[in-house]
RODOLUM-411917 format. One line per 8 residues: number of its first residue (from 1); their letters; for each residue x, y, z of N, C-alpha, C. Coordinates in Angstrom, 1 decimal. Layout:
BEGIN
NUM	A	X,Y,Z,X,Y,Z,X,Y,Z; ...
***
This chain:
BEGIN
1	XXXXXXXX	0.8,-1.2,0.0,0.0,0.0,0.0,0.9,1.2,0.0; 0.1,2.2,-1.0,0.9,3.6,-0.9,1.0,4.2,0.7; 2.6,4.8,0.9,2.4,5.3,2.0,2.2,6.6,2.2; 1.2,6.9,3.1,0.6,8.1,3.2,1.6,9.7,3.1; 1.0,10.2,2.6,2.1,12.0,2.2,2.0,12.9,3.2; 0.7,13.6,3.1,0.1,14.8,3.7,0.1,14.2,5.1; 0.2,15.3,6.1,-0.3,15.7,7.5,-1.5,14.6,7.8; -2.5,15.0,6.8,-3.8,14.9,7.3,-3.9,13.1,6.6
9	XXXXXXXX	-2.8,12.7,6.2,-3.3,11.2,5.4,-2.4,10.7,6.8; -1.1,11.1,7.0,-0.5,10.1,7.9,-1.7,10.4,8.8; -2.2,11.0,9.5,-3.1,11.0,10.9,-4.3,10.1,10.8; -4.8,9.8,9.2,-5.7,9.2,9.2,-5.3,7.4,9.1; -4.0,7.4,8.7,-3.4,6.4,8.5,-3.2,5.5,10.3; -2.8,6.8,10.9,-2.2,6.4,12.5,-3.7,5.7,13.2; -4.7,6.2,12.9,-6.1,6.3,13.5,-6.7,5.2,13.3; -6.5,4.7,11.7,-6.6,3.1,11.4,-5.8,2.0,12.1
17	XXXXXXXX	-4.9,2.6,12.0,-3.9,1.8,12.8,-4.3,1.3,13.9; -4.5,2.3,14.5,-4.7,2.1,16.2,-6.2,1.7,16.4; -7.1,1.7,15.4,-8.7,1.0,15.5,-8.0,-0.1,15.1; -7.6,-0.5,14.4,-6.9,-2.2,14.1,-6.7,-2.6,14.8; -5.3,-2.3,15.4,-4.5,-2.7,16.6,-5.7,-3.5,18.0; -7.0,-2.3,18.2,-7.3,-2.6,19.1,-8.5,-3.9,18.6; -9.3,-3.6,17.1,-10.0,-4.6,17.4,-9.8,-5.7,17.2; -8.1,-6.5,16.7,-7.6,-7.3,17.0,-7.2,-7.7,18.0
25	XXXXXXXX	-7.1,-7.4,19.0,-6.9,-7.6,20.2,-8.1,-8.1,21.1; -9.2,-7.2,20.4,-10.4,-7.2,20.9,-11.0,-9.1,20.6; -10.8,-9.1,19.2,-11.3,-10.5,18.1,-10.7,-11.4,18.8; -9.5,-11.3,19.5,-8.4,-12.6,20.1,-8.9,-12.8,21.1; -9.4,-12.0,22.2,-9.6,-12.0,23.8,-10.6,-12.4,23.4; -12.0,-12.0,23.0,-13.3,-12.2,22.9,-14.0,-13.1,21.9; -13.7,-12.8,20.8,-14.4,-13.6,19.3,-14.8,-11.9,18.6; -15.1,-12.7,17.1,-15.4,-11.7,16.5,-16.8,-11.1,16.6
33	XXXXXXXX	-17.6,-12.2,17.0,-19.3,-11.7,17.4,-19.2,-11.3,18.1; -18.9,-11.3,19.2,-18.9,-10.8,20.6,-18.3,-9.5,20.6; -17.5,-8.9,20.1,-16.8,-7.6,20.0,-18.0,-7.0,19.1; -18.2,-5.0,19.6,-19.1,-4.8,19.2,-18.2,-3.2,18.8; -18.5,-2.2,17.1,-18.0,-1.2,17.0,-17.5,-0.3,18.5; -18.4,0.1,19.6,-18.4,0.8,20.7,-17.2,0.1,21.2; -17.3,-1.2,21.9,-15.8,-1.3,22.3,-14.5,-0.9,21.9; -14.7,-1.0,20.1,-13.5,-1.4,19.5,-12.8,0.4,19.7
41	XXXXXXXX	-13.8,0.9,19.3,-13.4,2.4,19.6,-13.1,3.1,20.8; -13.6,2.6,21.8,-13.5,3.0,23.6,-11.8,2.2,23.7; -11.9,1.3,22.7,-9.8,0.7,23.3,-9.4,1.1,22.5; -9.3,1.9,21.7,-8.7,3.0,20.6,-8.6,4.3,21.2; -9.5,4.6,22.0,-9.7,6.4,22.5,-10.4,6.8,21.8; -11.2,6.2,20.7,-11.7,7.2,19.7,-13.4,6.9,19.9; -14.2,8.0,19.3,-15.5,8.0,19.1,-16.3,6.9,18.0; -17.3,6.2,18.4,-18.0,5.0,17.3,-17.5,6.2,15.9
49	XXXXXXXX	-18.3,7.3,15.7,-18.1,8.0,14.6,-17.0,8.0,13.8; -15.9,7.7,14.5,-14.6,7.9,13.9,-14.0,6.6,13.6; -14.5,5.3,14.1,-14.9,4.1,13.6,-15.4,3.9,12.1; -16.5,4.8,11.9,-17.3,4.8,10.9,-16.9,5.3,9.9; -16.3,6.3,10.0,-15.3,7.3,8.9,-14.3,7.0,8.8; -13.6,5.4,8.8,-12.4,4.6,8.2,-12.9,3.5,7.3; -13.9,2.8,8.9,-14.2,1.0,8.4,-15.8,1.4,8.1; -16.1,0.9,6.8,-17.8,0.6,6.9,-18.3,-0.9,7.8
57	XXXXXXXX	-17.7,-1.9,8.5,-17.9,-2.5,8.8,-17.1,-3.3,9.8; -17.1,-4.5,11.2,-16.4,-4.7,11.8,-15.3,-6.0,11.0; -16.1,-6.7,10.1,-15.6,-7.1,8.8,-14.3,-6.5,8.3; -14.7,-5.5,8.0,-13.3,-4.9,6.6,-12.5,-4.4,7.7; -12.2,-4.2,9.4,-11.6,-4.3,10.0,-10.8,-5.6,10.0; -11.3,-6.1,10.0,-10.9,-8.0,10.3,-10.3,-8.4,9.7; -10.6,-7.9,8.4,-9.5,-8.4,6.8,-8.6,-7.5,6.6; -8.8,-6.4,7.0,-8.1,-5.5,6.5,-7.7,-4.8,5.5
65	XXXXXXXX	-6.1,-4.9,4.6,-6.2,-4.3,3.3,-6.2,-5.7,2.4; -6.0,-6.8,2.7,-6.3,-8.2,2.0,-7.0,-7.6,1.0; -8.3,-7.2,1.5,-9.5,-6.7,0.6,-9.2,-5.8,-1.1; -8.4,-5.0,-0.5,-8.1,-4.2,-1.8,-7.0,-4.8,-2.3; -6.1,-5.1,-2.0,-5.2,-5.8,-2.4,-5.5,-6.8,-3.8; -6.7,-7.5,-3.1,-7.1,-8.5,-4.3,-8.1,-7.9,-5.1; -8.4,-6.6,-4.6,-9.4,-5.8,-6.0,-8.3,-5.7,-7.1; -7.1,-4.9,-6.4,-6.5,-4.5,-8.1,-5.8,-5.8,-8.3
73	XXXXXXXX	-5.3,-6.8,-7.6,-5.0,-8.2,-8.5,-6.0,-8.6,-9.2; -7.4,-8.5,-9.0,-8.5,-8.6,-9.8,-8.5,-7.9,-11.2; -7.9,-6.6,-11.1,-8.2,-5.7,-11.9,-6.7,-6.0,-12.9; -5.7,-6.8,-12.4,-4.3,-7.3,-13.1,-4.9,-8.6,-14.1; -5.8,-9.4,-13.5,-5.9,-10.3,-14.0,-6.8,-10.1,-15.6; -8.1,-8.9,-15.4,-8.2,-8.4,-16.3,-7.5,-7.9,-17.5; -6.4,-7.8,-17.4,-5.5,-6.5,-18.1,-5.0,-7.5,-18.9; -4.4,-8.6,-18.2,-3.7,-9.5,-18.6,-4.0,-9.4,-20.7
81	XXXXXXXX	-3.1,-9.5,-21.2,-2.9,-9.6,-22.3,-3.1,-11.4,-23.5; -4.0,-11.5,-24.2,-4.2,-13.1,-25.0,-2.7,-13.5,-25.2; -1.9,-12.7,-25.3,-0.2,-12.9,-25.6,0.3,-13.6,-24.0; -0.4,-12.9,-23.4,0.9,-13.6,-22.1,0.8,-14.6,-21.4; 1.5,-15.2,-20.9,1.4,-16.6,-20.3,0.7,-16.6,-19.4; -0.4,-16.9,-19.2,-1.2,-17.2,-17.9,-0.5,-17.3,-16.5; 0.3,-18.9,-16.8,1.1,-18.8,-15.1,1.8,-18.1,-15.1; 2.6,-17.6,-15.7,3.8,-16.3,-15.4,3.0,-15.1,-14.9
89	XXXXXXXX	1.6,-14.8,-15.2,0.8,-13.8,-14.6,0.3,-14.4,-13.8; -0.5,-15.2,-13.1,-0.9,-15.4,-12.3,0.1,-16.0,-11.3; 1.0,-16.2,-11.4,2.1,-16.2,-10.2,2.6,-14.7,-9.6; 2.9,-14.1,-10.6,2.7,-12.4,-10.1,1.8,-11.6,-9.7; 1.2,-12.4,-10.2,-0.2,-11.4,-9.3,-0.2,-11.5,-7.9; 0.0,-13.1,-7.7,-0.3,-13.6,-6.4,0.8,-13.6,-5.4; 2.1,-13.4,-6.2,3.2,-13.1,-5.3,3.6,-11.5,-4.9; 2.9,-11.3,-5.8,3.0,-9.4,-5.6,2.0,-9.5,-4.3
97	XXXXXXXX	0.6,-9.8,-4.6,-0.5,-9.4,-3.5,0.1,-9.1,-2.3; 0.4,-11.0,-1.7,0.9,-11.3,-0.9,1.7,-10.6,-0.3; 2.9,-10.3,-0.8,4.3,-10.0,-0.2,3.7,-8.0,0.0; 2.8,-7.9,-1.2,2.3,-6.4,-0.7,2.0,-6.6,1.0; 1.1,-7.1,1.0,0.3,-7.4,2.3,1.3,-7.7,3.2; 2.3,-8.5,3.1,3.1,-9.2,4.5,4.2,-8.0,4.9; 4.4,-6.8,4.0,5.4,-5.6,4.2,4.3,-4.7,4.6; 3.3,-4.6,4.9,2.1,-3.8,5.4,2.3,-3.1,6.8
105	XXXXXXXX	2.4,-4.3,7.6,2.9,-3.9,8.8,2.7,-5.1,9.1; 4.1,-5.6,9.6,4.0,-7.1,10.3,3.3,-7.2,11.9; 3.1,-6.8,12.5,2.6,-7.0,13.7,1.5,-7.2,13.0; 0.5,-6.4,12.7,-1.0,-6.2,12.3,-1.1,-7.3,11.6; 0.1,-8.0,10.5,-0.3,-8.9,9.4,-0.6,-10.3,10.4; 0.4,-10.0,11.5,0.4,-11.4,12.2,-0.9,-11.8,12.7; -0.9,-10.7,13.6,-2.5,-10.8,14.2,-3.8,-11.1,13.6; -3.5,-10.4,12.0,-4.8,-10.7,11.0,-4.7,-11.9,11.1
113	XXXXXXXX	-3.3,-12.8,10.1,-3.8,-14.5,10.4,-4.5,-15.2,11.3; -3.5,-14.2,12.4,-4.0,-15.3,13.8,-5.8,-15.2,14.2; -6.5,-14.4,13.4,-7.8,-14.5,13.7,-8.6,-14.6,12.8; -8.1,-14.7,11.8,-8.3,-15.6,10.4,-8.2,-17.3,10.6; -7.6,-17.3,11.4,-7.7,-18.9,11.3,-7.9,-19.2,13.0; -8.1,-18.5,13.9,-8.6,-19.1,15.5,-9.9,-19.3,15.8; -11.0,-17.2,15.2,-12.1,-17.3,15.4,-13.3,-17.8,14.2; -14.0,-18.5,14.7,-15.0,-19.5,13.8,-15.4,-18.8,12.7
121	XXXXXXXX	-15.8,-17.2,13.1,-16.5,-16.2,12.2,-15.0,-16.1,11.0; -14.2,-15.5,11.1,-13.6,-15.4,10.3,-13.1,-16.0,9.8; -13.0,-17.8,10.2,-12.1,-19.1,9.6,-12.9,-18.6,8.4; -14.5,-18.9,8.6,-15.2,-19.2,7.6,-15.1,-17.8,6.5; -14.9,-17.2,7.0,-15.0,-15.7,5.8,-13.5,-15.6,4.7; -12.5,-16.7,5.8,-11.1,-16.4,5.3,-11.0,-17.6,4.1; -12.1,-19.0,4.4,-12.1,-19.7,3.3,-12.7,-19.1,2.5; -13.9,-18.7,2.8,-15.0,-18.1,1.4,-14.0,-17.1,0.4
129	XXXXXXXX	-13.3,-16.3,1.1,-12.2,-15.8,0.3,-11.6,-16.1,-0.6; -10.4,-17.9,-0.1,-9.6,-18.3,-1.0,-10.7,-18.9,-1.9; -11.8,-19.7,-1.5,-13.0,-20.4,-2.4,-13.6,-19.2,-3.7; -13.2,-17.8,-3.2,-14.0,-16.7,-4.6,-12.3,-16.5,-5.2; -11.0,-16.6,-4.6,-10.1,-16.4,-5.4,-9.8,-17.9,-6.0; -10.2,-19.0,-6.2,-9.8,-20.2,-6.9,-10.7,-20.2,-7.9; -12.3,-19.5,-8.0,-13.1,-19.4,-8.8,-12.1,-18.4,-9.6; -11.8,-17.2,-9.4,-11.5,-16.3,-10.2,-10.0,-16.9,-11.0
137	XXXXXXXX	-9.1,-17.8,-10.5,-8.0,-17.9,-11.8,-8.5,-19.4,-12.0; -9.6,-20.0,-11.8,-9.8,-21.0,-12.2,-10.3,-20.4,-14.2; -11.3,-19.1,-13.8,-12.0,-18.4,-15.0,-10.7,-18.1,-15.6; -9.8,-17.1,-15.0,-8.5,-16.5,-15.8,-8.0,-17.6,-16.9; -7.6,-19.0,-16.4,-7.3,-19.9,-16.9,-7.5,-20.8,-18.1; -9.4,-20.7,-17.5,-9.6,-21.0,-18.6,-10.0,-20.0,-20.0; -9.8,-18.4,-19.5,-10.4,-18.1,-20.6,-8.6,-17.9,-21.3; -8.1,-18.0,-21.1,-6.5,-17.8,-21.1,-6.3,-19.7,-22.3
145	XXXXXXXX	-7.2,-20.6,-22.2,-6.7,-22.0,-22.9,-7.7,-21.9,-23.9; -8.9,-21.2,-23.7,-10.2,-21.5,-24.4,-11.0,-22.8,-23.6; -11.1,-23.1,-22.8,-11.8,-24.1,-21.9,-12.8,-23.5,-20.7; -13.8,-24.1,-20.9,-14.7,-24.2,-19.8,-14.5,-24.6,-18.4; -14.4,-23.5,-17.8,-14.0,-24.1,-15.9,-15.2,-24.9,-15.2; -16.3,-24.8,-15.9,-17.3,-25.4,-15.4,-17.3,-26.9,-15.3; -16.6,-27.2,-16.9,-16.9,-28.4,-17.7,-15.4,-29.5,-17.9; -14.5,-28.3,-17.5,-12.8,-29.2,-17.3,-12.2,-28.7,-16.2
153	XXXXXXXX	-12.0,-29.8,-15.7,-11.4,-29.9,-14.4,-9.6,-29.4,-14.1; -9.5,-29.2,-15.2,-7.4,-28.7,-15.4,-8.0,-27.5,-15.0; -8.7,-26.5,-14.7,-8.9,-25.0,-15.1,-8.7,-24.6,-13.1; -9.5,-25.9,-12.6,-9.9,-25.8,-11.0,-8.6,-26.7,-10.8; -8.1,-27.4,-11.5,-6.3,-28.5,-10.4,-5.7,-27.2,-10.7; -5.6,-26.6,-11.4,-4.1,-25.5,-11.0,-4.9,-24.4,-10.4; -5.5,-24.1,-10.4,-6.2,-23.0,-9.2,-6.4,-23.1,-7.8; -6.5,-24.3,-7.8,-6.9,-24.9,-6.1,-5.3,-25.0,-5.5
161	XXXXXXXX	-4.2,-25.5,-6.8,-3.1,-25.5,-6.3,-2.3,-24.5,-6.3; -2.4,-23.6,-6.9,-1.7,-22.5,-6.7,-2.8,-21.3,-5.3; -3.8,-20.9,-5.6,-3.9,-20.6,-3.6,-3.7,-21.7,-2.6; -3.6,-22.3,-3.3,-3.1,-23.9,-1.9,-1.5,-23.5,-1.3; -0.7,-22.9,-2.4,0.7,-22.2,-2.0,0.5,-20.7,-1.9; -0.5,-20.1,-2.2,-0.5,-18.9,-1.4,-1.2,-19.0,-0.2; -2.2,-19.5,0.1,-2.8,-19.6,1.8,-1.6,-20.5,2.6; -1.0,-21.3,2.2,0.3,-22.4,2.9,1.4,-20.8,2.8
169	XXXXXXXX	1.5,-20.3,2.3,2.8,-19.5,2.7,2.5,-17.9,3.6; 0.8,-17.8,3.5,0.5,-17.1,4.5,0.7,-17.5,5.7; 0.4,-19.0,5.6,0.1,-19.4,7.3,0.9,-20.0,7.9; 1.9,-20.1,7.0,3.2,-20.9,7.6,4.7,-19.6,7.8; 4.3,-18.5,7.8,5.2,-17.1,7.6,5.4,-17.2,9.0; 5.5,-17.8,10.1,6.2,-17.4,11.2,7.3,-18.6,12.0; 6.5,-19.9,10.8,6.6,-21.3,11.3,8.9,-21.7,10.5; 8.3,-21.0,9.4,8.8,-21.6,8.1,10.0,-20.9,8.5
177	XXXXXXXX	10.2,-19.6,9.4,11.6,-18.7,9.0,12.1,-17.9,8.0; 10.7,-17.9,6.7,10.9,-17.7,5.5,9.9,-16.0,5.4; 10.5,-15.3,4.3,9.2,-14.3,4.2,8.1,-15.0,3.3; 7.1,-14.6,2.7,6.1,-14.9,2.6,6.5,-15.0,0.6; 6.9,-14.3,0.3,7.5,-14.1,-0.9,9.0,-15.7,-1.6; 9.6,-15.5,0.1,10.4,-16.9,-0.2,9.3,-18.7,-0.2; 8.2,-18.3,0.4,7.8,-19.1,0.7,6.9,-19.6,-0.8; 6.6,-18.8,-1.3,5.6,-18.8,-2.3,6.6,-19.3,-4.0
185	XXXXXXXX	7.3,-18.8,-3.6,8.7,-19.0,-4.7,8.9,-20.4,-5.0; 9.0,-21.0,-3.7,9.2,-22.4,-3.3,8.3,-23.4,-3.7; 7.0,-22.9,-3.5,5.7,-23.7,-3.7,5.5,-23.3,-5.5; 5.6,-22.4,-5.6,5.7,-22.4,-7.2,6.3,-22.7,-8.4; 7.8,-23.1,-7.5,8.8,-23.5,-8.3,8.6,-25.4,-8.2; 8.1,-25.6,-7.0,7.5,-26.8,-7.0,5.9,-27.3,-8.2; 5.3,-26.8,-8.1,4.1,-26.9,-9.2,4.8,-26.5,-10.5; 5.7,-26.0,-10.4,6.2,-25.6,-12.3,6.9,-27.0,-12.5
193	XXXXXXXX	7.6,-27.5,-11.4,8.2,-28.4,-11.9,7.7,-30.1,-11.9; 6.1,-29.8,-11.1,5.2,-30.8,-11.9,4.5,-30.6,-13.1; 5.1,-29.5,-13.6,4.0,-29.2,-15.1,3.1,-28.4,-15.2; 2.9,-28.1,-13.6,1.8,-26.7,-13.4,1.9,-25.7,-14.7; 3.0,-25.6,-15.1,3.2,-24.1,-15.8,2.9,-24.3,-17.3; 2.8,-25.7,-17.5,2.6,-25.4,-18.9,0.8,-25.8,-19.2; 0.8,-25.2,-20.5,-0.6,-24.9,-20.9,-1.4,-26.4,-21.1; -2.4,-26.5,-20.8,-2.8,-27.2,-20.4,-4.0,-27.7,-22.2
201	XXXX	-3.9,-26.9,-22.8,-4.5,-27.5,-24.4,-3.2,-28.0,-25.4; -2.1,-27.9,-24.8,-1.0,-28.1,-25.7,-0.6,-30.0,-25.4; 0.0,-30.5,-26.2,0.3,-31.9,-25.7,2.4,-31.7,-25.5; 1.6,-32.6,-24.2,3.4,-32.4,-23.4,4.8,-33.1,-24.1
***
């Protein structure tokens, strides 16, 4: 994410921060139902109001910038050119995301995982996630071979496996010793060298 310029962006920037900070703390001690806007802002110092005028919801607190992050990789996968290689773009897309996200702020990144994958509410929101990004380069893929993702199953094996190494290199970023970027490198260079990389209408 760009970092903030003006007076008035870093202050708005610090303010998010510190609503983060606390309703992560909040999601860990309590759950994410149970935390309500009012608290999250009373352990920030700040007013519900000024809650409202960052996050439209306790949601897009919880995910944080994940959310945009994968709008404009959304908007990369669009762009994508009939000329260019599918997996060479869809490995950048997904290693750029990521490693955007894990240089974000590592405390905050930590804590996001850790309640992405502890509390029930957001296990489930953090699969529905990877489940709408495996749909999306499952489509990329196949509109990239000329194949139907509905109707061929190669379109969903390398999409399931390639977020399979981006959620494994999210969640293993503290375990592994690795940045999130070395980790993904590894899992990719592994599927390229089962064949992941090559096109899947062509005979091997």
């Amino acid at each position: 994410m760009a970092e903030p310029t003006s007076r008035r962006e870093r202050k708005k920037a610090q303010t998010r921060r510190a609503l983060t900070k606390a309703a992560l703390d909040l999601f860990l001690e309590q759950g994410f139902e149970a935390t309500t806007v009012e608290e999250i802002a009373e352990a920030a110092d700040f007013h519900r109001a000024t809650f409202h005028r960052i996050f439209a919801s306790k949601e897009d607190v919880a995910m944080g910038d994940i959310l945009e992050l994968f709008a404009l990789a959304r908007e990369r996968f669009r762009e994508a050119l009939p000329t260019d290689d599918p997996w060479a773009v869809a490995r950048e897309v997904l290693t750029g995301t990521m490693t955007s996200f894990e240089e974000s702020d590592d405390e905050l990144v930590a804590a996001h995982v850790q309640v992405w994958t502890s509390d029930p509410a957001l296990q489930a929101r953090f699969t529905a996630m990877m489940l709408d990004w495996e749909h999306e380069i499952a489509r990329f893929f196949a509109k990239a071979w000329g194949l139907d993702p509905e109707s061929d199953i190669r379109c969903y094996v390398i999409a399931t496996a390639m977020i399979g190494v981006t959620r494994s290199a999210l969640l293993m970023r503290r375990a592994s010793g690795l940045t999130v970027r070395e980790t993904i490198d590894a899992g990719f260079d592994f599927l390229a060298a089962a064949g992941f990389d090559k096109n899947a209408t062509q005979d091997a």
